[in-house]
C-alpha positions as CSV (number, residue, x, y, z in Angstrom):
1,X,-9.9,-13.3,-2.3
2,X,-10.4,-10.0,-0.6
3,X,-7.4,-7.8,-0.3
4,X,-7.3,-8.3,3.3
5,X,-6.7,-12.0,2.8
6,X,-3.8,-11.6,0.3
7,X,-1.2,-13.0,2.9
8,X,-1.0,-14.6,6.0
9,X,2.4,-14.0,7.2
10,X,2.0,-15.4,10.6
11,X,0.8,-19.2,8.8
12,X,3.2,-18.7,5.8
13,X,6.2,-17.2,7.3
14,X,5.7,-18.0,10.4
15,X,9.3,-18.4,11.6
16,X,10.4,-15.4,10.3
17,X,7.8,-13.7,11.7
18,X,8.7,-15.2,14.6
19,X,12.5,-14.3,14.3
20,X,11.4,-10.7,13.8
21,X,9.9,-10.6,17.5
22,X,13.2,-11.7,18.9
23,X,14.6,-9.4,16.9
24,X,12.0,-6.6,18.5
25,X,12.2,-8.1,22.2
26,X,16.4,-8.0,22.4
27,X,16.2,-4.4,20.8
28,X,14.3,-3.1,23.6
29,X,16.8,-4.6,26.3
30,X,19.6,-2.7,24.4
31,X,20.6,0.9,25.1
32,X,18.6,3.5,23.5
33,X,16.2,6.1,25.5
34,X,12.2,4.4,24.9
35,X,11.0,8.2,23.9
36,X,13.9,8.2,21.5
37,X,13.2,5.0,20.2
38,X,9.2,5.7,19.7
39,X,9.7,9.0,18.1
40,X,11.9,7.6,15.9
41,X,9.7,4.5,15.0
42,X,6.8,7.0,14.6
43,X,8.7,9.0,12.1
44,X,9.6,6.0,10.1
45,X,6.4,4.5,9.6
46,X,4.6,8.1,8.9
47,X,7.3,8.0,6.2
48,X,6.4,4.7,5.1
49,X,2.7,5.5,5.2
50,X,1.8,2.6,7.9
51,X,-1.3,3.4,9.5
52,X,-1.2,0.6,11.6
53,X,2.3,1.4,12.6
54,X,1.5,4.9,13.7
55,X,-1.0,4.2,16.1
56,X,0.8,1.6,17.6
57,X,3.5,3.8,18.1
58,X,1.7,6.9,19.1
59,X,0.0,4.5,21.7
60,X,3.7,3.3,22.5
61,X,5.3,6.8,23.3
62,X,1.8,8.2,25.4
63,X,2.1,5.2,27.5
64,X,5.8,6.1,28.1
65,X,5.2,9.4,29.2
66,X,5.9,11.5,25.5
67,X,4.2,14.9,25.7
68,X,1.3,14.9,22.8
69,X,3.2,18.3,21.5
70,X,6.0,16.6,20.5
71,X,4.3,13.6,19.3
72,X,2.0,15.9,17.3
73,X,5.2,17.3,15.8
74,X,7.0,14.6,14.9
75,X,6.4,14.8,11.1
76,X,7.8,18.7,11.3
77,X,10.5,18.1,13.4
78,X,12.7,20.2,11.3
79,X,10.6,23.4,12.2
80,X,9.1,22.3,15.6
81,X,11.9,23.6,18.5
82,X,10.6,20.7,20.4
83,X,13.7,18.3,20.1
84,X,16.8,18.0,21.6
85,X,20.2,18.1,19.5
86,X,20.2,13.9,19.9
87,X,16.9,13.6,18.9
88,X,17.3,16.2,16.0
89,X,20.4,13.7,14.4
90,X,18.2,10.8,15.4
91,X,15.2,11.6,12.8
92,X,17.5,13.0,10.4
93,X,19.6,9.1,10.2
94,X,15.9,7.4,10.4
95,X,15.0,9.3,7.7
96,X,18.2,9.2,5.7
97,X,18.1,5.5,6.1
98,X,14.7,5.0,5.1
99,X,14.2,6.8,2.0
100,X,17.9,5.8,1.5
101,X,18.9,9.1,0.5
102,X,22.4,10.3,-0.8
103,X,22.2,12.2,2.2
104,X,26.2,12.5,3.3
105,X,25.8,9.9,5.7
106,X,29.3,10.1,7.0
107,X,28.0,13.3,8.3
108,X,24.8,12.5,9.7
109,X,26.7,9.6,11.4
110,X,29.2,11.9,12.4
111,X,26.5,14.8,14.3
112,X,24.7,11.3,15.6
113,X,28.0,10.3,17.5
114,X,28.6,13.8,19.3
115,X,25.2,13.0,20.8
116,X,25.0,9.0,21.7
117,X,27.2,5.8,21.7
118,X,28.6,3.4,19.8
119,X,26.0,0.9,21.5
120,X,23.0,3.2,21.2
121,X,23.9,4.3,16.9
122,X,23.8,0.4,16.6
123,X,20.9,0.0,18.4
124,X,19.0,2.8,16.7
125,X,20.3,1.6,13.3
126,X,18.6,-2.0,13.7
127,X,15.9,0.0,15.5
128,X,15.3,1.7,11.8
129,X,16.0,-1.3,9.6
130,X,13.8,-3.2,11.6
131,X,10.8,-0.8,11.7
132,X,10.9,-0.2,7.8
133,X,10.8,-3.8,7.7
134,X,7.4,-4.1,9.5
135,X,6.3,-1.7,7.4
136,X,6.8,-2.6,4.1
137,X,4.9,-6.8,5.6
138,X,2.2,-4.4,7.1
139,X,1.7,-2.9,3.6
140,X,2.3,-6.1,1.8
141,X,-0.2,-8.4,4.0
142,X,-2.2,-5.3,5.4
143,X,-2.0,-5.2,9.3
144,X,-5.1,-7.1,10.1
145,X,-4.0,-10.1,8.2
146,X,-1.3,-10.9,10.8
């Protein structure tokens, strides 16, 4: 068996996999900007190391109108001026949450709320959770397996 082949997810799993999509579809119906919500999905799975991931997302956030600098900076966003104060405390929760950190997440959580809502925190929380989930099946089954 070829590493490709290692697991088909959507004949093995399929349910789950299935329940994941939901999961996916209602997130895009709740509140949270699209540009904020591919940047941040971008960041994750460049964390994460998902190939796949990043050009779906980089696709994603060009077909939504993201300007390629910003893209492009993405993984610096520390030292690119190119973000906004919500976006800023946005990447700095996805990334606190995904290489679960002892970041001070009371802070982070705290500089995240001066910027969006209850709603939109939630929403960018399962937003995170759900992308480092696709990851870690992409890496597991390899994306083509799917």
């Amino acid at each position: 068996m070829s590493q490709r082949d290692r697991l088909r997810l959507a004949k093995t799993a399929a349910p789950a996999m299935q329940g994941l999509r939901q999961v996916e579809a209602i997130l895009k119906e709740l509140p949270l900007e699209p540009r904020l919500r591919h940047l941040v999905k971008l960041r994750v799975s460049q964390i994460n190391g998902c190939t796949h991931c990043v050009d779906n997302y980089l696709r994603d956030a060009r077909a939504d109108g993201e300007e390629q600098v910003r893209i492009d900076h993405v993984a610096v966003w520390r030292n690119a001026p190119d973000y906004s104060p919500a976006e800023r405390a946005a990447l700095a929760w996805a990334e606190a949450l995904t290489l679960q950190r002892e970041d001070d997440l009371d802070a982070l959580h705290a500089e995240l709320a001066r910027h969006l809502g209850a709603e939109e925190i939630g929403t960018l929380t399962v937003s995170i959770a759900t992308m480092n989930a696709w990851n870690r099946l992409m890496a597991a089954a390899h994306h083509d397996s799917f």
